[in-house]
N, CA, C and O atoms as a GROMACS GRO file, in nm:
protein
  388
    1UNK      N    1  21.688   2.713  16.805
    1UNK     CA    2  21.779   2.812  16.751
    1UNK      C    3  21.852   2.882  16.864
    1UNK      O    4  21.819   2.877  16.983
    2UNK      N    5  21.949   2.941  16.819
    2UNK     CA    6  22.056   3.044  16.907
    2UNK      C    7  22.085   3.180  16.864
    2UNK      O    8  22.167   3.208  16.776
    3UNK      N    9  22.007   3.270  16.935
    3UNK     CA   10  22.059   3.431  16.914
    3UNK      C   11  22.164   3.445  16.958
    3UNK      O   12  22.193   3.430  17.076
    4UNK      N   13  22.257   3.483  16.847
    4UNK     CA   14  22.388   3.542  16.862
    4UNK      C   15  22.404   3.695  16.860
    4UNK      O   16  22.513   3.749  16.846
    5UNK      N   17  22.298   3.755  16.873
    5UNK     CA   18  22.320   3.907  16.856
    5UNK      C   19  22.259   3.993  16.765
    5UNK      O   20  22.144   3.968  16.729
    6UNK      N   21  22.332   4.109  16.716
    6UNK     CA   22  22.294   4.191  16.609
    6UNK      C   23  22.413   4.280  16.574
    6UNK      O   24  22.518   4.310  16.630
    7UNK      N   25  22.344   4.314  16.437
    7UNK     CA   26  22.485   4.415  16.405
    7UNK      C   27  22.379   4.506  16.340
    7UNK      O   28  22.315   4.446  16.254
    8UNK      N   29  22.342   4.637  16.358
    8UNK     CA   30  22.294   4.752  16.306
    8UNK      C   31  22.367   4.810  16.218
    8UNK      O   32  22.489   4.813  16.207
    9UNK      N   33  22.245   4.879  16.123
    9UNK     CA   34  22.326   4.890  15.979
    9UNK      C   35  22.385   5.026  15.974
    9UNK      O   36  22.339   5.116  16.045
   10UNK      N   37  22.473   5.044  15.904
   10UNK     CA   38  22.593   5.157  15.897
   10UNK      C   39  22.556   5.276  15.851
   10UNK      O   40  22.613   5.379  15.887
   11UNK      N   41  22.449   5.273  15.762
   11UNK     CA   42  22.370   5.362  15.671
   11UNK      C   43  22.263   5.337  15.619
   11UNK      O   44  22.221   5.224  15.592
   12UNK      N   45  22.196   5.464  15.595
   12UNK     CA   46  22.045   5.416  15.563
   12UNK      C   47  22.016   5.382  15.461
   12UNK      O   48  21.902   5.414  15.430
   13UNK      N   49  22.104   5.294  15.347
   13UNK     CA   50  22.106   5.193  15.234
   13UNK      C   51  22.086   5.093  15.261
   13UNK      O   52  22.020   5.024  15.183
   14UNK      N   53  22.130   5.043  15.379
   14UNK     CA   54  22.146   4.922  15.417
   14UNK      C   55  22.065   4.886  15.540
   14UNK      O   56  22.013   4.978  15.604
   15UNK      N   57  22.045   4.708  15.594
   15UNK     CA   58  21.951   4.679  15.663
   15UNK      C   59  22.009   4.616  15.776
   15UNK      O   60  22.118   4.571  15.741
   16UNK      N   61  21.984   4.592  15.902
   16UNK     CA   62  22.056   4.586  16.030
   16UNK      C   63  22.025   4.409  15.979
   16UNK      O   64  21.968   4.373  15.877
   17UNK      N   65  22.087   4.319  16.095
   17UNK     CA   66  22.129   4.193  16.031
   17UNK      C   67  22.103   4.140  16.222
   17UNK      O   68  22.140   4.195  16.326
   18UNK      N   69  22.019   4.004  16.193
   18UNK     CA   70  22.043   3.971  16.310
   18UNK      C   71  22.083   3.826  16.318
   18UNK      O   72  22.012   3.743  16.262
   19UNK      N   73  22.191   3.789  16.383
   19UNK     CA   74  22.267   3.630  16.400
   19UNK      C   75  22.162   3.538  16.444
   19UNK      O   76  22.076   3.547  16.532
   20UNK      N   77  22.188   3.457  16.368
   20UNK     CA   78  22.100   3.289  16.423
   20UNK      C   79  22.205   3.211  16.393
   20UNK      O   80  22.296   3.220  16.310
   21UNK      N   81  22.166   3.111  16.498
   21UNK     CA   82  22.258   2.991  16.452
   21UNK      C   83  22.120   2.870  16.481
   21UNK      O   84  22.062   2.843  16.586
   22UNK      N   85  22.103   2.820  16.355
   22UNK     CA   86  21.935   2.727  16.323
   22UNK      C   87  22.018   2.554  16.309
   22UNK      O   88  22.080   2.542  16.203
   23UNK      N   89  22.020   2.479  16.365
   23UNK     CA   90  22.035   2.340  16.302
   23UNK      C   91  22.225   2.330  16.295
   23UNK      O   92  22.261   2.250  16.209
   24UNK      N   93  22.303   2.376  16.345
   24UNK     CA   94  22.450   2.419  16.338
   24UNK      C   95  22.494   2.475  16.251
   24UNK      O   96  22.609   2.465  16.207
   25UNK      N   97  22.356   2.585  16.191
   25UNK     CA   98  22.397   2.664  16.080
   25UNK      C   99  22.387   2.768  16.126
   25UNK      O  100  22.315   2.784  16.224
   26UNK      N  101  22.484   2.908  16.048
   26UNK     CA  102  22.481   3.009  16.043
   26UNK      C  103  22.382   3.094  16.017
   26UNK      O  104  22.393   3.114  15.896
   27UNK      N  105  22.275   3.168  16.066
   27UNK     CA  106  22.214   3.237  15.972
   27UNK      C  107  22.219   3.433  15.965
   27UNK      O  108  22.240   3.501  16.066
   28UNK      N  109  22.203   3.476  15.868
   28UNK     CA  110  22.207   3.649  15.901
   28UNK      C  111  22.059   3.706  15.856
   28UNK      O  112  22.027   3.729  15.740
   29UNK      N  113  21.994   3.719  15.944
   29UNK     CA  114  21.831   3.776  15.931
   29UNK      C  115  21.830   3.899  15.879
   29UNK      O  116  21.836   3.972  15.978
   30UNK      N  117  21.825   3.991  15.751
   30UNK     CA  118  21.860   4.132  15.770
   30UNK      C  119  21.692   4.171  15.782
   30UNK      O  120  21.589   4.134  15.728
   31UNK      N  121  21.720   4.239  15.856
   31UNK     CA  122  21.565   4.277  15.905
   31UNK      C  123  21.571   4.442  15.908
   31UNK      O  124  21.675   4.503  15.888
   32UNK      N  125  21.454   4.501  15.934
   32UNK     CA  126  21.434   4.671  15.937
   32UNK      C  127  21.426   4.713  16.079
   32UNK      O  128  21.446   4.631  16.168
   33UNK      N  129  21.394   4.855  16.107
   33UNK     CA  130  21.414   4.885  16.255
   33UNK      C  131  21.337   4.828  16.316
   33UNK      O  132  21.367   4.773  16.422
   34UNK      N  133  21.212   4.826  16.263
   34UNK     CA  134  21.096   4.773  16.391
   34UNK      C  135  21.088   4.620  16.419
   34UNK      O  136  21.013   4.564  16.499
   35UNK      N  137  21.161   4.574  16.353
   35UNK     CA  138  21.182   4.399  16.416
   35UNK      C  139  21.312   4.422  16.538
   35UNK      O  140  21.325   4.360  16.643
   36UNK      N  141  21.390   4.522  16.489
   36UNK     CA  142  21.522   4.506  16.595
   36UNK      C  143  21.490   4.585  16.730
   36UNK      O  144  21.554   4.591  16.834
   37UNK      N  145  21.340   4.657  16.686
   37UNK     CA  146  21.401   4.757  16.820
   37UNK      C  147  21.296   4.645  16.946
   37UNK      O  148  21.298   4.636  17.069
   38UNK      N  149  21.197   4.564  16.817
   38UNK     CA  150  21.153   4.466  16.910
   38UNK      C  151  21.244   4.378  16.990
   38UNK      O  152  21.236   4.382  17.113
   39UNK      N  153  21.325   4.304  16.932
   39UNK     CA  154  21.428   4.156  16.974
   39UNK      C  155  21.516   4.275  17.110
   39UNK      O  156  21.559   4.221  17.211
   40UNK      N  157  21.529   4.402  17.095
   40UNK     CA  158  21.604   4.507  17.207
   40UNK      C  159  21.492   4.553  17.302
   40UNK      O  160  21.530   4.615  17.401
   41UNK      N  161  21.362   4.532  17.287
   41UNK     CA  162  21.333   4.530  17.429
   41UNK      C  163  21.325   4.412  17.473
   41UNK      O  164  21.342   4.403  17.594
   42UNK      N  165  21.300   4.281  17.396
   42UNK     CA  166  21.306   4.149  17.499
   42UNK      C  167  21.187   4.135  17.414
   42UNK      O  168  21.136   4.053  17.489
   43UNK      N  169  21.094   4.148  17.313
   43UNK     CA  170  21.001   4.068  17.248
   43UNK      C  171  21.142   3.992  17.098
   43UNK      O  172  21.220   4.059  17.032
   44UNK      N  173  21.125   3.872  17.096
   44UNK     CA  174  21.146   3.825  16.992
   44UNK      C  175  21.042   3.728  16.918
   44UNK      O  176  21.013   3.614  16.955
   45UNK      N  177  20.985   3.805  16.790
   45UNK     CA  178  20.935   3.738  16.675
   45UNK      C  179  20.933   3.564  16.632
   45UNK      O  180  21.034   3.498  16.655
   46UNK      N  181  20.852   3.519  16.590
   46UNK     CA  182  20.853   3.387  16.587
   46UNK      C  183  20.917   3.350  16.426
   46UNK      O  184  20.876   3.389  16.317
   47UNK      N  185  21.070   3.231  16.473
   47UNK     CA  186  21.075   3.180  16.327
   47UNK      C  187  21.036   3.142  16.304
   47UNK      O  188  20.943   3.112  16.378
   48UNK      N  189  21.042   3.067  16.140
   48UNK     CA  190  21.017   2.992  16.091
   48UNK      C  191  21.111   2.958  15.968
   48UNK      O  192  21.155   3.053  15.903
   49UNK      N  193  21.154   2.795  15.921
   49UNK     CA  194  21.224   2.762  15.874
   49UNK      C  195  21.193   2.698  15.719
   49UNK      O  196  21.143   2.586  15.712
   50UNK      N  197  21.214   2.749  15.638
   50UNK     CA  198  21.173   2.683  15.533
   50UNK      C  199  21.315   2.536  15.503
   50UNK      O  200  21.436   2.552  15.519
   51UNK      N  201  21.258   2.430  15.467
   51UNK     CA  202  21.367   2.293  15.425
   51UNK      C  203  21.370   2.313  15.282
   51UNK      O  204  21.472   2.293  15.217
   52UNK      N  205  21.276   2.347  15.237
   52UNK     CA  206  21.304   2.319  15.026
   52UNK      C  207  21.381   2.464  15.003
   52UNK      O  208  21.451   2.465  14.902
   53UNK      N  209  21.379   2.585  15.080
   53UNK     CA  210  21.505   2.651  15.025
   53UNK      C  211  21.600   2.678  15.112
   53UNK      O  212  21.704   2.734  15.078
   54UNK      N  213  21.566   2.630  15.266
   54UNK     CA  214  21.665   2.657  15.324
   54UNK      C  215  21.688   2.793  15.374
   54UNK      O  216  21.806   2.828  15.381
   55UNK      N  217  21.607   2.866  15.405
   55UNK     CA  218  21.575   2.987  15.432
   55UNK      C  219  21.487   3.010  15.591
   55UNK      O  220  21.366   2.997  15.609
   56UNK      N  221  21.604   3.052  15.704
   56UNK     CA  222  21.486   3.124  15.809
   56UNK      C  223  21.470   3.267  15.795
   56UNK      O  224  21.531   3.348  15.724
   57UNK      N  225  21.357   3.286  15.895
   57UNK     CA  226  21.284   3.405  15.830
   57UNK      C  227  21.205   3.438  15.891
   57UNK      O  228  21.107   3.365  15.881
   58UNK      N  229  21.183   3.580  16.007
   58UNK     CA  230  21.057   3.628  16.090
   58UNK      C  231  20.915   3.590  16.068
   58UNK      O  232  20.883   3.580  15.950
   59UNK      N  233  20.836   3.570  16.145
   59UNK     CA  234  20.729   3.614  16.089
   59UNK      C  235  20.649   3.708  16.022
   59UNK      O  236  20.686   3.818  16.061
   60UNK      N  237  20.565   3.720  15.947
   60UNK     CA  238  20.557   3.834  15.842
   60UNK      C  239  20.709   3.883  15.755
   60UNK      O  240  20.734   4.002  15.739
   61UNK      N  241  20.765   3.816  15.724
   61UNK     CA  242  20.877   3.881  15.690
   61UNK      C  243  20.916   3.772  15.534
   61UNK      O  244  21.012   3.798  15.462
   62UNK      N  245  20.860   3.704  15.519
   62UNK     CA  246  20.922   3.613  15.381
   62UNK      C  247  20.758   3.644  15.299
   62UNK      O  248  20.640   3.649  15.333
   63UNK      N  249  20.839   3.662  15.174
   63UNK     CA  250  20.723   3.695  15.034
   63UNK      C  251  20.733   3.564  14.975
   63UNK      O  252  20.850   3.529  14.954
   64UNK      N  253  20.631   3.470  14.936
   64UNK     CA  254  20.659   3.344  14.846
   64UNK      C  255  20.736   3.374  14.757
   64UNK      O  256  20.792   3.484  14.761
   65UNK      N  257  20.751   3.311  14.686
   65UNK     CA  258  20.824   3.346  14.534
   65UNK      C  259  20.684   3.383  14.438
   65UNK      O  260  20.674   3.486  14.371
   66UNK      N  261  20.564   3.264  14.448
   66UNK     CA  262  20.476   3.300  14.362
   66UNK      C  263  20.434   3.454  14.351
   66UNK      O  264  20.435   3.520  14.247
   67UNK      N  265  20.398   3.499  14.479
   67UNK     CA  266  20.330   3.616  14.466
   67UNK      C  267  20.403   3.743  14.433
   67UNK      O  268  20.358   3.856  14.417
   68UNK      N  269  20.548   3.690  14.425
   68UNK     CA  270  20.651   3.855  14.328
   68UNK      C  271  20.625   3.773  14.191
   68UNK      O  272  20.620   3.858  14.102
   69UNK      N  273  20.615   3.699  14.160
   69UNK     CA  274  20.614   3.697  14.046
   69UNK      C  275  20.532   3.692  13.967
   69UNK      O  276  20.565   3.697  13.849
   70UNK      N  277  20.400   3.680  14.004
   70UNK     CA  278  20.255   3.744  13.994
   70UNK      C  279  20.255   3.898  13.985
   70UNK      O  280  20.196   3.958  13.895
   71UNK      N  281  20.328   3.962  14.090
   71UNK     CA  282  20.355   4.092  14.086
   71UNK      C  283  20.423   4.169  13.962
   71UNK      O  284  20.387   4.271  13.903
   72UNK      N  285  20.535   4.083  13.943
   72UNK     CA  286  20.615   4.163  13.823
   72UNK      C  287  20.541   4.103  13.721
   72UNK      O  288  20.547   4.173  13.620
   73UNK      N  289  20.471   3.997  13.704
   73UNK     CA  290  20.373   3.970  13.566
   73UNK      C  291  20.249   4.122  13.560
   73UNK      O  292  20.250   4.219  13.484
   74UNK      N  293  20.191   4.101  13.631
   74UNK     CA  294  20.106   4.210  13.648
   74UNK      C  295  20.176   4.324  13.581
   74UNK      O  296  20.137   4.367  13.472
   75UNK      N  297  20.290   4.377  13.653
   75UNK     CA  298  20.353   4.503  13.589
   75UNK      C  299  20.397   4.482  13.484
   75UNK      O  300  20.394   4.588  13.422
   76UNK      N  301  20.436   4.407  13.427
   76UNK     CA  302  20.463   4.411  13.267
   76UNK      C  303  20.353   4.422  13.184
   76UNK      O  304  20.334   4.523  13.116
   77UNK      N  305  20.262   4.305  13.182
   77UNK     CA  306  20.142   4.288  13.139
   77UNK      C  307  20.070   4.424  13.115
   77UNK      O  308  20.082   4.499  13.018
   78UNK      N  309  19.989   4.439  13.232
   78UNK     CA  310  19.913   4.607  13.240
   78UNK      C  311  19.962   4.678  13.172
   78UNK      O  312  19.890   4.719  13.081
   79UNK      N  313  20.078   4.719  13.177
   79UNK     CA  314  20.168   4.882  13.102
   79UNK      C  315  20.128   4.791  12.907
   79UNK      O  316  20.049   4.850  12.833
   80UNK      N  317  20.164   4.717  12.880
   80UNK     CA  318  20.211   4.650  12.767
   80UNK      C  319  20.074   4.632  12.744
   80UNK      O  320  20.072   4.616  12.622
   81UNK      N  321  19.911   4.622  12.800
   81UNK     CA  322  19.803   4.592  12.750
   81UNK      C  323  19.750   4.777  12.705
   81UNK      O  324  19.688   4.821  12.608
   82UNK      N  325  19.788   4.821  12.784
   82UNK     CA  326  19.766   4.951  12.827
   82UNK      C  327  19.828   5.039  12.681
   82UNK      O  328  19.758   5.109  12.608
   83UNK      N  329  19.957   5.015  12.667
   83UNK     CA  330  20.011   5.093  12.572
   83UNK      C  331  19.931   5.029  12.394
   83UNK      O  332  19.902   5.094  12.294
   84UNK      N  333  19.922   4.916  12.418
   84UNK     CA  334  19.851   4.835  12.254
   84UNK      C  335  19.695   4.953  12.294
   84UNK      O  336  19.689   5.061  12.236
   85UNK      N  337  19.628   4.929  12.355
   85UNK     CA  338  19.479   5.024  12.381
   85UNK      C  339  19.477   5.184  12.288
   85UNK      O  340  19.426   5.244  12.193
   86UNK      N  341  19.597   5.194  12.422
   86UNK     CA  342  19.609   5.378  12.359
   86UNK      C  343  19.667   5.354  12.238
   86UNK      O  344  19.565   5.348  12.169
   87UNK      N  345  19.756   5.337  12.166
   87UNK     CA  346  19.807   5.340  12.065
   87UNK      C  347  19.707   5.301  11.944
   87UNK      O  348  19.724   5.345  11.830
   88UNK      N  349  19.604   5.215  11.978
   88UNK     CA  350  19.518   5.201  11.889
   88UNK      C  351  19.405   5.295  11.860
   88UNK      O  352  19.352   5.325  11.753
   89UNK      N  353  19.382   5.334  11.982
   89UNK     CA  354  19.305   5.465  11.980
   89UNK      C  355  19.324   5.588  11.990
   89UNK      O  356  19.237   5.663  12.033
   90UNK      N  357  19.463   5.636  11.943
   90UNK     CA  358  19.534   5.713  11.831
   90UNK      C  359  19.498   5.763  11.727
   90UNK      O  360  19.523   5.878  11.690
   91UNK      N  361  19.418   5.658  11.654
   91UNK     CA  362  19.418   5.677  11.538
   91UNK      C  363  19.231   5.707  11.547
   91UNK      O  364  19.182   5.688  11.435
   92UNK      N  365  19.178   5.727  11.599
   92UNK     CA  366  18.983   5.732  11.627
   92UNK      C  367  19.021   5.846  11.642
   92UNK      O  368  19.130   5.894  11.672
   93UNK      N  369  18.893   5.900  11.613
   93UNK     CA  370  18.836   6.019  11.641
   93UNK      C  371  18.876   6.102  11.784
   93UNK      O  372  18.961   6.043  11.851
   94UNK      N  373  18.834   6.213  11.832
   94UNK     CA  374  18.813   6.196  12.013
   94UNK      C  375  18.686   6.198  11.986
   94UNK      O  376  18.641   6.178  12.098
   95UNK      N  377  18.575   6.209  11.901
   95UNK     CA  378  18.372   6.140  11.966
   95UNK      C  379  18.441   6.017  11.989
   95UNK      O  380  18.503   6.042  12.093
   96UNK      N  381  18.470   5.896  11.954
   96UNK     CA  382  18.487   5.784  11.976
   96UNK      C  383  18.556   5.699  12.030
   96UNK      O  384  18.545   5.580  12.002
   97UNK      N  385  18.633   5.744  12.111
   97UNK     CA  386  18.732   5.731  12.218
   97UNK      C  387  18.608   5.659  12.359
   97UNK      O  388  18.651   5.633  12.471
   0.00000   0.00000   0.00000
């Protein structure tokens, strides 16, 4: 690969971006402060390249797909098991709760 630089982000909405060029491709890393203020003293992070999506990406820095979507199952699920529970036990006593 080839570091082409960085561009720091404009506001604190947004995430600083760092240039690769991987395989004669373009890439834009947007990364947070503590990866950039690393690559600005002279430590740079190890890539890694995914081929089935085509995605580089720091280390520690890529989430599978499985495990957000395990995540947002979870959060639907729970609230939605959670609300059938209480709602059923609505209607009991409070001894029997």
């Amino acid at each position: 690969y080839t570091y082409n630089g960085f561009k720091e982000k404009s506001n604190y909405k947004s995430s600083n971006t760092i240039l690769i060029t991987y395989k004669s491709k373009q890439y834009a890393l947007h990364t947070g402060d503590r990866i950039l203020d690393k690559i600005k003293s002279g430590y740079f992070p190890k890539l890694y390249y995914s081929s089935k999506t085509d995605y580089l990406f720091f280390e520690g820095d890529y989430l599978p797909v499985g495990y957000a979507k395990a995540a947002l199952l979870f959060t639907i699920i729970f609230p939605f098991i959670g609300t059938l529970i209480w709602r059923k036990e609505l209607n009991n006593d409070i001894r029997t709760m």
